[in-house]
MMTF fields as JSON, N, C-alpha, C and O atoms, coordinates in Angstrom:
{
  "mmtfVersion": "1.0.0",
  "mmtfProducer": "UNKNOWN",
  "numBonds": 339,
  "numAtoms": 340,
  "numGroups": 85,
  "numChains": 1,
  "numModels": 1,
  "chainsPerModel": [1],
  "groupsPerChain": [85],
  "chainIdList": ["A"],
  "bondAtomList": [4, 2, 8, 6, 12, 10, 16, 14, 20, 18, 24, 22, 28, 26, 32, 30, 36, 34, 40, 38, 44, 42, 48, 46, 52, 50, 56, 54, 60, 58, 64, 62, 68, 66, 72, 70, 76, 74, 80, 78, 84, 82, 88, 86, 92, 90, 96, 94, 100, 98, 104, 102, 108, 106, 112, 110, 116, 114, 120, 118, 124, 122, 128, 126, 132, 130, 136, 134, 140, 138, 144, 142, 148, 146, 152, 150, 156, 154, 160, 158, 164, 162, 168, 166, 172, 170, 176, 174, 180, 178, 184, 182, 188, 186, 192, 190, 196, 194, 200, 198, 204, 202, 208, 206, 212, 210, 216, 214, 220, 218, 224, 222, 228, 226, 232, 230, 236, 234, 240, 238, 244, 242, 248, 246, 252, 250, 256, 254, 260, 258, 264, 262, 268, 266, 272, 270, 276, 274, 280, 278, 284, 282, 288, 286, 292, 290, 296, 294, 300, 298, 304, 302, 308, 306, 312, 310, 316, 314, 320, 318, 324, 322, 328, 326, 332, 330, 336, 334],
  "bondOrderList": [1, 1, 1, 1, 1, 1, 1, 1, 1, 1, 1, 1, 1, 1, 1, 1, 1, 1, 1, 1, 1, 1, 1, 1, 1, 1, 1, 1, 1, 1, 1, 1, 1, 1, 1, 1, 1, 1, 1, 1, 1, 1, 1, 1, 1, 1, 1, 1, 1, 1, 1, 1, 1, 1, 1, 1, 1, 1, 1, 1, 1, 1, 1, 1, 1, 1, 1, 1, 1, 1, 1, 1, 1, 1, 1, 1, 1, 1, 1, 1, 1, 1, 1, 1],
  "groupList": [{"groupName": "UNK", "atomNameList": ["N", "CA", "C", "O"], "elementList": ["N", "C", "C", "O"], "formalChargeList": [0, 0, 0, 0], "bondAtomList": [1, 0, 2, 1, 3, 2], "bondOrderList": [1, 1, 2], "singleLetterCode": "X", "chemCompType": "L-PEPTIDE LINKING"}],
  "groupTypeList": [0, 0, 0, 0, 0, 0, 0, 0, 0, 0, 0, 0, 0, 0, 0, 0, 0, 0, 0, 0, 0, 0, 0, 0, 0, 0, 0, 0, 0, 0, 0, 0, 0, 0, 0, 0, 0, 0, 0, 0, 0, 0, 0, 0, 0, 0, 0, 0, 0, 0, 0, 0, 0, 0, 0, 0, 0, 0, 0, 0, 0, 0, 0, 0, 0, 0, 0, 0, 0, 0, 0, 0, 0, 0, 0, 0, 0, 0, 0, 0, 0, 0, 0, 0, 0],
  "groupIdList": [1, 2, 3, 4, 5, 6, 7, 8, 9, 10, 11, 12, 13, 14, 15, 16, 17, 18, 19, 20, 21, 22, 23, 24, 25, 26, 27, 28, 29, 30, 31, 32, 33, 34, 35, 36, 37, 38, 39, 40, 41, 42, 43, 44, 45, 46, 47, 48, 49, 50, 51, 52, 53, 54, 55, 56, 57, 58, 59, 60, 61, 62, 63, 64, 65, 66, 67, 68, 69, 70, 71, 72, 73, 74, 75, 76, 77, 78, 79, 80, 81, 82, 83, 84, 85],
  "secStructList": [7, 7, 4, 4, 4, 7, 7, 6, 6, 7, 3, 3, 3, 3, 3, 3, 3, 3, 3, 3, 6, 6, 3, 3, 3, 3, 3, 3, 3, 3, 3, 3, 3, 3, 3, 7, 7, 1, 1, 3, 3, 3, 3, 3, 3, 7, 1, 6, 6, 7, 7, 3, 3, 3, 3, 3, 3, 1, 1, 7, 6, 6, 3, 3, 3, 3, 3, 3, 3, 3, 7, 7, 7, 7, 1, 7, 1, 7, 7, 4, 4, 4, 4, 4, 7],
  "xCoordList": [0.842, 0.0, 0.881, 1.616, 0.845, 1.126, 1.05, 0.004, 1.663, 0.926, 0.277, -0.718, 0.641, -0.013, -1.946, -2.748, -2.07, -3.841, -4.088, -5.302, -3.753, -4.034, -4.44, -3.516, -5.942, -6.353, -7.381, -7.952, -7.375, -7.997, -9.745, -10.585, -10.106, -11.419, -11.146, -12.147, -10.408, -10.133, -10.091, -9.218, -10.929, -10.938, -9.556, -9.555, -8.568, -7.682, -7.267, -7.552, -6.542, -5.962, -4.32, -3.554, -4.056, -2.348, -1.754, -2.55, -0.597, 0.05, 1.349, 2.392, 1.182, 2.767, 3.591, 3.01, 4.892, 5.824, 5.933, 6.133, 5.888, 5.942, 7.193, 7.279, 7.896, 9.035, 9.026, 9.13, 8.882, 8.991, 10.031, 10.186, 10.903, 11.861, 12.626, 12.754, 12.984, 13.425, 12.17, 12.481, 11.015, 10.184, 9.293, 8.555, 9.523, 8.471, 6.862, 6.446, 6.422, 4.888, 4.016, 4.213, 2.932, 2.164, 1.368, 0.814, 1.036, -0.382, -1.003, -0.208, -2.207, -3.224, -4.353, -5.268, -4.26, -5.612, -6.34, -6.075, -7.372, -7.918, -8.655, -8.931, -8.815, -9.01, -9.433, -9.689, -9.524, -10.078, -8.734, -8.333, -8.533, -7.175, -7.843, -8.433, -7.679, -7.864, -6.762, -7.139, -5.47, -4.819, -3.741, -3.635, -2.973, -2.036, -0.998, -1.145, 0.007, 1.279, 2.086, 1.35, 3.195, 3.833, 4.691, 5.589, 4.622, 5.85, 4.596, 4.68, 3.627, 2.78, 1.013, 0.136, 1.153, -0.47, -0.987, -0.26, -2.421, -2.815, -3.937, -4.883, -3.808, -5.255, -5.79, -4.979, -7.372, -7.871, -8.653, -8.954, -8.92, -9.853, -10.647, -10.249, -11.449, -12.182, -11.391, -11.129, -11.09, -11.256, -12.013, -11.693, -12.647, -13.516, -14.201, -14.758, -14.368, -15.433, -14.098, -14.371, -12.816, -11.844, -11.129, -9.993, -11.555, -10.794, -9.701, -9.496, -8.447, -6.83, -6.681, -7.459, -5.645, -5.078, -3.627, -3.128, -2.748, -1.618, -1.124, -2.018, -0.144, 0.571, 1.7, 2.698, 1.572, 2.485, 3.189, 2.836, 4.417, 5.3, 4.908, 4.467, 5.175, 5.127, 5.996, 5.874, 7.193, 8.438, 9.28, 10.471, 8.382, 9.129, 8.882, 7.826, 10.335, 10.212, 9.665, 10.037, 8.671, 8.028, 6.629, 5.777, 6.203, 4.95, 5.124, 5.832, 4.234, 4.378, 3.445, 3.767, 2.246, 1.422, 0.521, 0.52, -0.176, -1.162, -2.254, -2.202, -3.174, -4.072, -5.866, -6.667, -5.826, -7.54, -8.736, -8.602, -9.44, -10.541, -11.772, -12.853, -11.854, -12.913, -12.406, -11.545, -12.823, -12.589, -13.84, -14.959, -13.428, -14.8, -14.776, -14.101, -15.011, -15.347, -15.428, -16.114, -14.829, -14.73, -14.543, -14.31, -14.665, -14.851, -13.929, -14.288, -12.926, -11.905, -10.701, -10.745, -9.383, -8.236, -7.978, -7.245, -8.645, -8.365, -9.412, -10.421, -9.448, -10.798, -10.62, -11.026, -9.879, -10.101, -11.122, -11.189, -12.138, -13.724, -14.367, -15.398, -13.769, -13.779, -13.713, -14.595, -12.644, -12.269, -13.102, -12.709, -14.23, -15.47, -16.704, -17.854, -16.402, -17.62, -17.901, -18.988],
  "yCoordList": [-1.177, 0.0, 1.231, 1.432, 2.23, 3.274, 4.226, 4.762, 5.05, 5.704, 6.821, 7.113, 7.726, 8.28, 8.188, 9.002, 6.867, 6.641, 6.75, 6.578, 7.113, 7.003, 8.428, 9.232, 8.967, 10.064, 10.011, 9.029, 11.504, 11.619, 10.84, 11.287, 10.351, 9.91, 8.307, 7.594, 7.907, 6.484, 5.339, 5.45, 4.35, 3.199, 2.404, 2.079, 2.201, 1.723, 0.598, 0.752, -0.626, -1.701, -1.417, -0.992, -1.706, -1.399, -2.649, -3.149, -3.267, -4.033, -3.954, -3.989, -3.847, -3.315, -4.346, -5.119, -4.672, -5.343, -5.565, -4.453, -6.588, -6.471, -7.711, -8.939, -6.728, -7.953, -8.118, -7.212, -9.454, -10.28, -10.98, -11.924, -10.639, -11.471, -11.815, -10.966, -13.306, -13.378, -13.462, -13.37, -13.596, -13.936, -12.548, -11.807, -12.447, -11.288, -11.699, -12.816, -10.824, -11.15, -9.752, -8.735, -9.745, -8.621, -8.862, -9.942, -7.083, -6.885, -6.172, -5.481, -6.299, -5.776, -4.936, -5.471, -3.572, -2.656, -2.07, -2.457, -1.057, -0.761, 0.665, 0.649, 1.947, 2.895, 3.963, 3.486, 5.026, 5.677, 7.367, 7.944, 7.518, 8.13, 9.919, 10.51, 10.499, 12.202, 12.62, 13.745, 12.702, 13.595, 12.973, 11.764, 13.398, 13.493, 14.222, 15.362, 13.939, 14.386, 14.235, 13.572, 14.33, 13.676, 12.485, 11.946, 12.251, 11.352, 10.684, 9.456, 11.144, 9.986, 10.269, 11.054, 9.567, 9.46, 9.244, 8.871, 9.614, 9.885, 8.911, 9.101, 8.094, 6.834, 7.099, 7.388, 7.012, 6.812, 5.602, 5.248, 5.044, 4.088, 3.779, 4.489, 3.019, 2.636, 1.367, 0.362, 1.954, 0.553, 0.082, 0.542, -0.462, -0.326, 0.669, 0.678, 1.659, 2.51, 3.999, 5.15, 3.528, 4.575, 4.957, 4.486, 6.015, 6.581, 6.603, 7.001, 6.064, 5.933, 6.383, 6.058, 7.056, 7.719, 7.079, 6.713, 6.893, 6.359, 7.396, 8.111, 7.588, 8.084, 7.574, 7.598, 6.812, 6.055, 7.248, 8.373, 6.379, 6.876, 5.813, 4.675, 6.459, 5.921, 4.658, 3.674, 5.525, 4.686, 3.834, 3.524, 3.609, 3.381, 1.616, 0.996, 1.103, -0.322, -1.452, -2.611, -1.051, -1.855, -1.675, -2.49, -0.566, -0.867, -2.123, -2.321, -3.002, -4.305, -4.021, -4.087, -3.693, -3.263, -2.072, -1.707, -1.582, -0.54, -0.808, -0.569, -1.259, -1.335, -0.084, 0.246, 0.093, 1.187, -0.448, -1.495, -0.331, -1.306, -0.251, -0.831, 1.312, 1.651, 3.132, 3.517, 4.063, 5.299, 5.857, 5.453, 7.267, 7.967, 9.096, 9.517, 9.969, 11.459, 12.254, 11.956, 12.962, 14.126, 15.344, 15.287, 16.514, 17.677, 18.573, 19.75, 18.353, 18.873, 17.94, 16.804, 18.886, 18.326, 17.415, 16.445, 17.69, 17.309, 16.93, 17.605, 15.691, 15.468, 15.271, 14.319, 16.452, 16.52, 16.298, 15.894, 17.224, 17.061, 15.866, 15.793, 14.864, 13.329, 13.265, 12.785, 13.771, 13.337, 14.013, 13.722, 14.905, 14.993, 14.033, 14.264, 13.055, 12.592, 11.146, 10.567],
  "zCoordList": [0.0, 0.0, 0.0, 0.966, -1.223, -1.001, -0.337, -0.702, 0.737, 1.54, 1.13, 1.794, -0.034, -0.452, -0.759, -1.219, -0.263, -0.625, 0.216, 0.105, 2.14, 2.989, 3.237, 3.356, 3.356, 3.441, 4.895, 5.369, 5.409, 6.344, 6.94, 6.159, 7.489, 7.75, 7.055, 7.141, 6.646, 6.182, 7.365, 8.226, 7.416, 8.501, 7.755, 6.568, 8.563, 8.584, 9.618, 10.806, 9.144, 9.792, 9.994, 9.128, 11.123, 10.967, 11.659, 12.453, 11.57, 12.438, 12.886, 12.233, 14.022, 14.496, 14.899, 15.661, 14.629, 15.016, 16.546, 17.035, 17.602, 18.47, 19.308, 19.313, 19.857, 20.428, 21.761, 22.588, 22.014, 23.717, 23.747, 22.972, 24.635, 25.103, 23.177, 22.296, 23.099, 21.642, 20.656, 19.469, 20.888, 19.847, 19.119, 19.768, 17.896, 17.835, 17.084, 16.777, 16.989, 16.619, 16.217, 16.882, 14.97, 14.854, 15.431, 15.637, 16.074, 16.928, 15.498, 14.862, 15.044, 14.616, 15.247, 15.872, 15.059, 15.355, 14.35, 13.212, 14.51, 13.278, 14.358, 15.557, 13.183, 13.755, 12.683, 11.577, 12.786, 11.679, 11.969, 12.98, 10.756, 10.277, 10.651, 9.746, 11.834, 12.002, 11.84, 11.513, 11.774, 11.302, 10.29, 10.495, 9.339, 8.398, 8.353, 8.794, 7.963, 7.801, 6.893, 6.162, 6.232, 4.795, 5.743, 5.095, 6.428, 7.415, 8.34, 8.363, 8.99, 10.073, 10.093, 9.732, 10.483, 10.293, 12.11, 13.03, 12.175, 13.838, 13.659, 12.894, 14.244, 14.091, 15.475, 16.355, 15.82, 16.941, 16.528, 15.388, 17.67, 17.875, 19.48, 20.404, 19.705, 20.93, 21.096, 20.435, 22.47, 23.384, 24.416, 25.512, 24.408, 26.096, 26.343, 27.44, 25.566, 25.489, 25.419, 25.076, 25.819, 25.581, 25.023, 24.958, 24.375, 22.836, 23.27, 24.417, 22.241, 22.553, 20.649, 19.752, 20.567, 19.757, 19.718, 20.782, 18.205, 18.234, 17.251, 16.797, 16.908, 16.08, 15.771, 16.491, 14.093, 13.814, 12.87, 12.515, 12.641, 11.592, 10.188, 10.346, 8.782, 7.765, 7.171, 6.441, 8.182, 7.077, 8.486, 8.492, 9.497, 10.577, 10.464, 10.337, 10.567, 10.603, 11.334, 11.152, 12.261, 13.215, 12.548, 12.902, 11.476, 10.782, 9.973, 8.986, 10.686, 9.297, 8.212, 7.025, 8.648, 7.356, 7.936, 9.112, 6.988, 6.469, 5.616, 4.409, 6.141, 5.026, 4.906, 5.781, 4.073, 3.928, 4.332, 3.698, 5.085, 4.971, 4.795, 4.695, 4.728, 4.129, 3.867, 4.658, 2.835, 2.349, 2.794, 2.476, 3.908, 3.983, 3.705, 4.644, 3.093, 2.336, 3.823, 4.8, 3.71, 4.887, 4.029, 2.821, 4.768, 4.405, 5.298, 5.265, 6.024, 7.255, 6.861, 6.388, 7.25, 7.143, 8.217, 8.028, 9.601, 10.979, 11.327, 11.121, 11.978, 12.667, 14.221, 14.888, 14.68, 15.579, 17.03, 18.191, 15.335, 16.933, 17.182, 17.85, 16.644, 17.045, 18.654, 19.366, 19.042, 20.268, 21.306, 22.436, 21.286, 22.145, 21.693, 22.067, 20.949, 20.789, 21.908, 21.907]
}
């Protein structure tokens, strides 16, 4: 996936590299993309009813993947006002 297709309000899957002791393993989350950058992207999602926010890097080597699982039309660069809802 190019990151260039990764646009604001996009439901996104990500999996991050994760290391224990010697073994590593991907964690998979999924979240919807409020802010952008040319270098990182700001995913929030619910957990337990508690919005948690990540901010990955693009080119950072513990992203194993990136994927769009849905494109949503927004009208704001920032979706900030997410985070009172």
């Amino acid at each position: 996936m190019c990151a260039s297709e990764i646009q604001v309000g996009d439901q996104v899957r990500f999996g991050l590299l994760i290391t224990e002791g010697e073994k590593q393993r991907v964690q998979y989350s999924q979240g919807i993309v409020i802010a952008r950058t040319s270098k990182t992207v700001t995913i929030r999602s619910l957990l337990s009813g508690v919005g948690v926010e990540r901010i990955l890097y693009l080119d950072s080597p513990l992203l194993a993947e990136l994927k769009v699982v849905q494109h949503n039309r927004v009208r704001r660069a920032k979706l900030y006002y997410l985070r009172r809802q």
